[in-house]
N, C-alpha and C positions, 0 to 999 in steps of 0.2 A: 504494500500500500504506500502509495508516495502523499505526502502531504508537503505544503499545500495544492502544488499542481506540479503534472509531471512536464518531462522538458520536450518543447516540440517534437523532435527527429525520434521521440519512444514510441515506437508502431506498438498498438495496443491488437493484436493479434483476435482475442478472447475466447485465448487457450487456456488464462494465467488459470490456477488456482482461485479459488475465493477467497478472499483473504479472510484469520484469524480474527474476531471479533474484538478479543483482548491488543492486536494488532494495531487494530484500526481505533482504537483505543486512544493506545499511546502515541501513534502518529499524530492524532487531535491534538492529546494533551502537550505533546514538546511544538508544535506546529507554535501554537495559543503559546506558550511561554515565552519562545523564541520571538514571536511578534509583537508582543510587549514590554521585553526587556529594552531599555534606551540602547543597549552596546551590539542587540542585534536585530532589532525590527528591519532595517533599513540594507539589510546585506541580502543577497542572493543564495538561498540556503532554502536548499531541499528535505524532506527528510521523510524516509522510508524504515520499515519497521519488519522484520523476518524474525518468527519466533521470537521474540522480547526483545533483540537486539539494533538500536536502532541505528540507524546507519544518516552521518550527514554529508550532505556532497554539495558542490555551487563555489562559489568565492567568496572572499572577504576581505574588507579593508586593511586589517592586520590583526599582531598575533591577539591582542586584547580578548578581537570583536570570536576570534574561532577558538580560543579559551575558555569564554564564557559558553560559548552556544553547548559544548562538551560538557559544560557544569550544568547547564541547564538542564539537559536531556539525563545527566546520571538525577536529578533532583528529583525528574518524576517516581513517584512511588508505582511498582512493578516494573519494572523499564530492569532487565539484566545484564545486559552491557552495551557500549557505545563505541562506533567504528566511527572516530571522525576524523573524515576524509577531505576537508573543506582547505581548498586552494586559497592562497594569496593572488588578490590583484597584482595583475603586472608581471605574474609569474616567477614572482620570488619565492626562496625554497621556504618553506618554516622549521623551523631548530627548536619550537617551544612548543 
């Protein structure tokens, strides 16, 4: 389940699975956190959710704003771990 929207060039086939209830859950709830927080409403950040693990991918201003998004998502309660994957603007490597 990607929240909040997935990224153009994802051909939605609708082979996928259904997604997990609990899932689609937690995609809501870091989605909603993420876009309320001041250090990450404003960044391009995806976020998808496989078995409890939620996964963020998109870019981000710097390491601040993909630090918090990562605090964010471990904060929701049932959420069992977090692959975040989320690029620097500009294409700079992150070290933090």
């Amino acid at each position: 389940m990607v929240m909040p929207w997935p990224y153009p060039e994802f051909p939605f086939t609708g082979d996928e699975p259904e997604p997990d209830e609990e899932d689609v859950r937690l995609a809501a709830l870091v989605a909603q956190r993420l876009s309320i927080d001041w250090t990450t409403r404003r960044q391009r950040i995806a976020v998808s959710v496989q078995n409890r693990v939620v996964i963020l991918s998109g870019t981000v201003a710097d390491r601040q704003a993909r630090r918090a998004a990562g605090e964010l998502a471990w904060d929701v309660p049932g959420v069992f771990d977090v692959c975040n994957a989320l690029g620097l603007y500009g294409g700079r490597r992150d070290r933090g």
